[in-house]
N, C-alpha and C positions, 0 to 999 in steps of 0.2 A: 334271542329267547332268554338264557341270560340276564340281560337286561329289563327283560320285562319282570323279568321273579324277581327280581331286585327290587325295583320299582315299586311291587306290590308290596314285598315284604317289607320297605320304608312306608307305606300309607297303612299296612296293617300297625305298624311302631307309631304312626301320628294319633291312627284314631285309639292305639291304647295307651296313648299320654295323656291325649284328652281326655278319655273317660277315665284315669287317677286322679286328675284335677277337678274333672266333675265331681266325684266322689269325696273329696278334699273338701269341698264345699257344700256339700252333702250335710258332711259330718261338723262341721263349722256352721251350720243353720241349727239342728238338730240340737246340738252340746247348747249352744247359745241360747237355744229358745226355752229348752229344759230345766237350763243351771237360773235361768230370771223366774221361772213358774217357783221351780221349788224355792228360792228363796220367800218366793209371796207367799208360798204356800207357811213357811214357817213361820215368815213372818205371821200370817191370820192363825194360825194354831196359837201363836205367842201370846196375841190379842184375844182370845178363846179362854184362854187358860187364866190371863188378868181378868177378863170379865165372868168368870166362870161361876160367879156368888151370885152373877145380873142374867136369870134366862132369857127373860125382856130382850135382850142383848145377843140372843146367839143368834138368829135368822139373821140378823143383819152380818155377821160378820164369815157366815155361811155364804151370804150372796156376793161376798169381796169387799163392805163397808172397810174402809180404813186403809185397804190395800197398798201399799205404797209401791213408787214404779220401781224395779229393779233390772234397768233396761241396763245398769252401769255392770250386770252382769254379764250378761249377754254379749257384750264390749270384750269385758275380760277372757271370756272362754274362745270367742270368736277366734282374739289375738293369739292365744294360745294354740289356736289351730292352724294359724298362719293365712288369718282369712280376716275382711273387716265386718260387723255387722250393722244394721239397720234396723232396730228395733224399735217394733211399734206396741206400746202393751193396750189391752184390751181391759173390762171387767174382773174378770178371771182367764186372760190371756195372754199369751204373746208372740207377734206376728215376726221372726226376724227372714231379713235377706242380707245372705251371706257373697261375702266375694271373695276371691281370691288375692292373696297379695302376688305372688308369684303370677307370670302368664301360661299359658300352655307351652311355649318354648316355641321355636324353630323345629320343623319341620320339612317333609316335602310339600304341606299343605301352605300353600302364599295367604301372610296374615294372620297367621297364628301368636307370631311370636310377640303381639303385644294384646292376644285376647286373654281376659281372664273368663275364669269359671264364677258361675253366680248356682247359687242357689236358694229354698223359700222353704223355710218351717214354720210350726203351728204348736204351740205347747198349750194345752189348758189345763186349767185346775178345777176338778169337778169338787162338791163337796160333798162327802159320801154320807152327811149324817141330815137328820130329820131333826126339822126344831120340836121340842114338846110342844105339850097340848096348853092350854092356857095355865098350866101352872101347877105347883107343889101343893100338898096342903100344909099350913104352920110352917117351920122354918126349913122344912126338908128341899133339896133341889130336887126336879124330875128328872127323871130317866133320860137319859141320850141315846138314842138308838143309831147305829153311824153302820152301814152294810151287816143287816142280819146280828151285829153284836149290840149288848143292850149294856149299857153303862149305868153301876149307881153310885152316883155321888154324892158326896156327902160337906155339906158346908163345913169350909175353914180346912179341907184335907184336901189338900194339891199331890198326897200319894194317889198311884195307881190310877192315873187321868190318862185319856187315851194321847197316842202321840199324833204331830202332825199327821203321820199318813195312813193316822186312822181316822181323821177326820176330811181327808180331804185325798182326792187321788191327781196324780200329776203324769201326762200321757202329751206324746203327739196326735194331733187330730191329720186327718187327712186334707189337702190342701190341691187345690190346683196346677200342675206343671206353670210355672212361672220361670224355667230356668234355661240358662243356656249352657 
């Protein structure tokens, strides 16, 4: 009898190694997919802010015009989590699958010890503001309206412009179970 508490209480220790690794990779999808959104995000706020004299110009860059991939982030935080990524970027997205570098270890369960943990995040970048209306009258810019706040700016004054993450919000989306 003994032996059988034994027993159990080693598979209860297997299945909560594995799900610290599950979660290891978790958070190594997650950090990964987040730390590539918000760079894009900043970067299109940056892009926002240089064309901010041109409204013609702001839907487009609302909708992710210019985006560049910052998949090489997603890399970085991954590593730092002791995990590799796979990142796929979208429009205003980015898909990564994370893996574990480490495996779940030796166990009593046969096979463990060279599985790794994977897992699947989703970051997007929504853009919180509204382009104007067809335009200023004479040399004034129109209003920005970005969630419920109303922005007026004013040509040639880069004071007091809203920041990226008031232009644009940066979230995980819900995603499929894709993970082991």
């Amino acid at each position: 009898m003994v032996a059988g508490l034994l027993f159990l209480a080693l598979v209860y220790l297997a299945v909560g190694q594995a799900a610290v690794n599950r979660s290891s990779a978790q958070t190594a999808a997650d950090a990964a997919a987040l730390a590539a959104a918000q760079k894009t995000r900043d970067q299109l706020a940056g892009k926002w802010v240089d064309d901010v004299g041109d409204p013609t110009k702001w839907q487009a860059i609302f909708e992710g015009d210019g985006a560049v991939d910052f998949c090489w982030r997603a890399d970085e935080l991954a590593a730092q989590n002791d995990a590799t990524a796979d990142c796929r970027p979208g429009r205003l997205s980015y898909a990564v699958d994370a893996t574990t570098i480490k495996p779940v270890g030796d166990s009593v369960v046969p096979g463990t010890e060279k599985r790794h943990s994977r897992a699947h995040a989703i970051a997007v970048i929504e853009p919180l503001c509204k382009s104007p209306d067809a335009g200023a009258k004479g040399d004034a810019l129109p209003q920005l309206t970005c969630k419920d706040k109303i922005w007026h700016l004013k040509p040639g004054d880069k004071t007091g412009l809203p920041k990226p993450e008031d232009l644009f919000d940066v979230h995980l989306a819900d995603s499929p179970a894709n993970d082991q």
